[in-house]
C-alpha positions in Angstrom: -12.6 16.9 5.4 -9.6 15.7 7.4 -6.5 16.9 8.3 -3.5 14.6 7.1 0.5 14.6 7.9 2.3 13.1 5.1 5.6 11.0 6.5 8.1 11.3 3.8 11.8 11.4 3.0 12.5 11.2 -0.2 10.9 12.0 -3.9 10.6 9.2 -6.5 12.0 9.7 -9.6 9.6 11.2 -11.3 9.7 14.3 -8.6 6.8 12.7 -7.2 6.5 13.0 -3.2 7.1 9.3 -1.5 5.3 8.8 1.9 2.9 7.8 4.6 -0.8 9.3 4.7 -1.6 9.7 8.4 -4.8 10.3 9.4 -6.0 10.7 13.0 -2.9 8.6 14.0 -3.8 6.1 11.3 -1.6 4.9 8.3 -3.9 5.4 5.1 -2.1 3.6 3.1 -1.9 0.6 5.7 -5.7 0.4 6.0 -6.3 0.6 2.1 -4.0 -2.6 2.4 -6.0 -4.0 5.2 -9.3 -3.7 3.5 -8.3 -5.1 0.2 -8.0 -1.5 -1.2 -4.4 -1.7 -2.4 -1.4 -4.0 -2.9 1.6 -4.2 -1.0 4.1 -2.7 -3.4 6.6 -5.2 -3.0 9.4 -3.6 -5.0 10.0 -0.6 -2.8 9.8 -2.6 0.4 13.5 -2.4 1.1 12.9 1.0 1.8 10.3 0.7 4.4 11.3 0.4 7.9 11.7 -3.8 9.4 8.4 -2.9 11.5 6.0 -1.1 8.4 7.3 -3.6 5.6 6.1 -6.7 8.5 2.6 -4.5 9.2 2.1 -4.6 5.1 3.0 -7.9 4.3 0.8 -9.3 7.2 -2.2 -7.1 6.5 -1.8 -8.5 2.8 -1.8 -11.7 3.5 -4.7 -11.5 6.0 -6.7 -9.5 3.3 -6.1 -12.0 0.8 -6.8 -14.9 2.8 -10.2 -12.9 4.2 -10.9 -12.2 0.3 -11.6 -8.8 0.8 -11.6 -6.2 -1.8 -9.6 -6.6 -5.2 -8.8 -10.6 -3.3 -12.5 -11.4 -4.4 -11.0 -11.6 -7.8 -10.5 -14.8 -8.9 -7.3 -13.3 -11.0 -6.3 -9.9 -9.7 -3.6 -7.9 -11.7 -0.9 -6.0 -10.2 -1.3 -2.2 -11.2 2.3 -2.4 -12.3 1.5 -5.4 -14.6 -1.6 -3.3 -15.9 -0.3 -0.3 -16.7 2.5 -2.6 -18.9 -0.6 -4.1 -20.6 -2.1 -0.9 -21.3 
């Protein structure tokens, strides 16, 4: 029962809006990253801006290394590589 802003410039290709989730001066999707909630997605990082792609792939790493979330997996699978499998 919060307000957002949704960030975006562009839609994907699938007409699908493309984006940051801000809430309460927070980057959603950053956190989700930080707690182990969600992957860094990798092969759209070129589009990200020098500062947000470094904020990701740190948080990432530190989630990983913390073993937090989907990183307590001994074997975590990429949604991409999942949705290929199924």
């Amino acid at each position: 029962r919060k307000n957002v802003q949704v960030l975006w410039a562009k839609k994907d290709r699938y007409g699908r809006t493309v984006g940051q989730v801000m809430v309460g001066g927070l980057d959603a999707c950053l956190e989700q990253v930080k707690r182990g909630m969600a992957w860094h997605y990798k092969d759209f990082q070129g589009e990200q801006s020098a500062e947000d792609r470094d904020l990701y792939d740190r948080a990432e790493i530190q989630a990983r290394s913390q073993r937090l979330g989907l990183w307590r997996d001994t074997d975590p699978v990429e949604p991409s590589a999942f949705r290929r499998q199924h």
